[in-house]
C-alpha positions as CSV (number, residue, x, y, z in Angstrom):
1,X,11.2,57.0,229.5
2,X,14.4,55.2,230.1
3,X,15.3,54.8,233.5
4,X,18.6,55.7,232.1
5,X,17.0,59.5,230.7
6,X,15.6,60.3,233.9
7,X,18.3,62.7,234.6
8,X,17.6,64.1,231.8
9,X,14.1,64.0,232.0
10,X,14.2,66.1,235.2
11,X,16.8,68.6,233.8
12,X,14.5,69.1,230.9
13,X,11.6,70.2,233.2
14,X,14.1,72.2,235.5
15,X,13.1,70.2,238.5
16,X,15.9,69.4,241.8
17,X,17.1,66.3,242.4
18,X,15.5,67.5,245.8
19,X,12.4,68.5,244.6
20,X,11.6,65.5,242.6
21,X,12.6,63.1,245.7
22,X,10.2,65.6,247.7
23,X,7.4,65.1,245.0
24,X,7.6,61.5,244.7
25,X,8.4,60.3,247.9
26,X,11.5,58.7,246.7
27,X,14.2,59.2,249.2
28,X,17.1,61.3,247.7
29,X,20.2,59.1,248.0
30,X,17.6,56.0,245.5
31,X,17.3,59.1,243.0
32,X,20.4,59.6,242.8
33,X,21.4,55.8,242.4
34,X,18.3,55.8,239.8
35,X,20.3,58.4,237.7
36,X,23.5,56.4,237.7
37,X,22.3,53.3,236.3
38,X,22.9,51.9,240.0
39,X,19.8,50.8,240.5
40,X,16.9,49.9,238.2
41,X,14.3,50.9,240.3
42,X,11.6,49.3,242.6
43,X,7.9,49.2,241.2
44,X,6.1,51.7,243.4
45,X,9.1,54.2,242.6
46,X,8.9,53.8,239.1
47,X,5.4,54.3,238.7
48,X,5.3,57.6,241.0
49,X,8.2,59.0,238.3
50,X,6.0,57.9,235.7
51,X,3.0,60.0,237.3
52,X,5.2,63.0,238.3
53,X,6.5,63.1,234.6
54,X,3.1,61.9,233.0
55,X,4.3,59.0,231.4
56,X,3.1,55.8,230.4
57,X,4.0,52.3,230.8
58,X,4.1,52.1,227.3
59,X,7.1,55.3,227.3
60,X,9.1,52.2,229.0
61,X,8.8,49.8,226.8
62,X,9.3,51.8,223.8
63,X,12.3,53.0,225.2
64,X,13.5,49.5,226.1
65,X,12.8,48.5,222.3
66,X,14.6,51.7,220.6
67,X,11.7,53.6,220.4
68,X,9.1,54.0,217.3
């Protein structure tokens, strides 16, 4: 996952900006910062999207490369 695609991440599993913030803890107004490239991201945030979408740290760093 790019931190960049987690807009479209969420659309893709037809979740709320609202819901997801509710989910994850993550207040609303960070989420919404996340999804335009405002901010990167804080650890603990990160790794409670990468729970709530089942990812792996590994999703990040292929993404980071270009994927494959």
């Amino acid at each position: 996952m790019y931190i960049e695609n987690l807009k479209e991440l969420r659309k893709m599993k037809n979740i709320s900006q609202v819901r997801c913030s509710h989910d994850t803890g993550i207040p609303l107004r960070t989420l919404q910062r996340y999804e335009k490239g405002e901010n990167i991201g804080d650890t603990e945030y990160l790794c409670s999207l990468m729970d709530y979408f089942g990812l792996k740290t590994s999703d990040l760093v292929q993404g980071n490369n270009g994927g494959g």
